[in-house]
N, C-alpha and C positions, 0 to 999 in steps of 0.2 A: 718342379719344386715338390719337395715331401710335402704330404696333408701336413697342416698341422692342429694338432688335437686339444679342446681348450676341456678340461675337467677339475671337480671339484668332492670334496666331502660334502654330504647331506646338512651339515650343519652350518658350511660356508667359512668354520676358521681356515681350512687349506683350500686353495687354487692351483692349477699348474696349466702350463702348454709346452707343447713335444712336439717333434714333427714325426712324423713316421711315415716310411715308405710302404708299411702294412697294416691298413686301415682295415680290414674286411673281417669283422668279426664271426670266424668262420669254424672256428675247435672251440668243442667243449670237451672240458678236463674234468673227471667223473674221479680222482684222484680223491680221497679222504681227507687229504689236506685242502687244498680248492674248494670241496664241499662243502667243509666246517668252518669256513673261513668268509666264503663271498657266494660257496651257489643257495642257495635257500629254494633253488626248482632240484640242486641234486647234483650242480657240475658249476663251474664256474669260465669265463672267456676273458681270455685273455689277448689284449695286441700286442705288435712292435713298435717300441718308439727308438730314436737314437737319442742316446744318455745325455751328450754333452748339450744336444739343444733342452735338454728339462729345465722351463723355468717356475719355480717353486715360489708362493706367500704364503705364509703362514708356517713356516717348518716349523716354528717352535711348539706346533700343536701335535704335532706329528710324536709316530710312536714306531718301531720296527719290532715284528715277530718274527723269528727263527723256528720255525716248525722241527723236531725232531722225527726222527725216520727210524720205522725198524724197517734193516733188511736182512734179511738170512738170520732173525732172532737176535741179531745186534743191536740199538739204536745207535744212532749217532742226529748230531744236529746239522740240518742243512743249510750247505751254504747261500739257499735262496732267501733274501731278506722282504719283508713283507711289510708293506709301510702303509700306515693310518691313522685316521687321526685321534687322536687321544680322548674329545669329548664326546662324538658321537658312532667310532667305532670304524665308520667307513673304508672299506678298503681303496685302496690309492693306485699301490703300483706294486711290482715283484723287481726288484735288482738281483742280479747274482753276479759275483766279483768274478767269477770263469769267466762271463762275456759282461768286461766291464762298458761296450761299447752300445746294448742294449737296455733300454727300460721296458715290463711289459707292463703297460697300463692293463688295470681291469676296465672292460669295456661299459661295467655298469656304472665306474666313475667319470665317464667322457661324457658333456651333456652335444659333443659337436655331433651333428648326424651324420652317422656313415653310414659306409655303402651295405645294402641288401647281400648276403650272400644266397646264392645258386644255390651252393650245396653247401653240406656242414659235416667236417670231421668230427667224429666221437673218439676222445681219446680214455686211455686208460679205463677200460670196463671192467675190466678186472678187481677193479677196487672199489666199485660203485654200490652203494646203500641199498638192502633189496627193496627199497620200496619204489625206488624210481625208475621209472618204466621210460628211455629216451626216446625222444619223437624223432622218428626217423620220415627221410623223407628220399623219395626216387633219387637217385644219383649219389646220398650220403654212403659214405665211409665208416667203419668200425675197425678199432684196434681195442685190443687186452691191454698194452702198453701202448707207448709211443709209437706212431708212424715212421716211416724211414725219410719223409718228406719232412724238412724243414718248416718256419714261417715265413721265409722267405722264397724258398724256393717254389711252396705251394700259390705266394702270390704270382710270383715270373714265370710258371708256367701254365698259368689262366690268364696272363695280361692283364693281371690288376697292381702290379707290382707299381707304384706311385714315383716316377723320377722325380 
């Protein structure tokens, strides 16, 4: 059975529980979006959940951000929708309609305890704030961008992937 992951906003109008077969809060996303959004150390962590098990109280407090993106001197707005709650800001979860079959909860919104991670990917450095210095540790990962591993696939080939 998928963990399933019980979270909430700080201020307790929203609740949700998910199940996910990718518990291990293991990437930090150093992305200026993430930053500004949920990291207040400089990156933000994100899980997997599956979408259709998200059960949801409190929607109506709920609020969704679309973050805009410049790339190549363009903007545009992303299709990652960013959901929280209205009275005390909390961030909740990331949907994005490309993979309508995932939720990523922020891990700072899960109060269930999960698993320790070994090691920790550092994603997106390239975009990272100069004042944050990531704490790297023996076996950690660095990418500029995205890694070519998955969330999924980085759990199934450490054995933590959760049937």
């Amino acid at each position: 059975m998928p963990m399933t992951l019980e979270g909430n906003c700080r201020c307790g109008a929203v609740s949700f529980t998910l199940a996910s077969h990718t518990p291990v809060p293991y990437q930090r996303c150093y992305c200026r979006i993430c930053c500004k959004t949920q990291g207040g150390g400089g990156y933000a962590i994100n899980l997997g959940g599956i979408a259709d098990s998200l059960d949801v109280k409190g929607r109506d407090a709920m609020a969704v951000y679309k973050a805009e993106i410049e790339d190549g001197g363009v903007c545009h707005v992303s299709s990652g929708q960013r959901h929280f709650c209205r009275h005390c800001s909390s961030g909740l979860w990331l949907f994005d309609p490309t993979w309508p079959e995932l939720i990523h909860p922020f891990a700072s919104a899960i109060d269930t305890d999960l698993p320790v991670p070994r090691e920790q990917t550092h994603i997106m450095l390239a975009y990272k704030l100069n004042w944050v210095e990531p704490q790297l540790k023996p076996g950690d990962v660095c990418f500029d961008q995205y890694p070519d591993e998955s969330l999924a696939d980085w759990h199934r080939s450490r054995g933590l992937w959760v049937e």
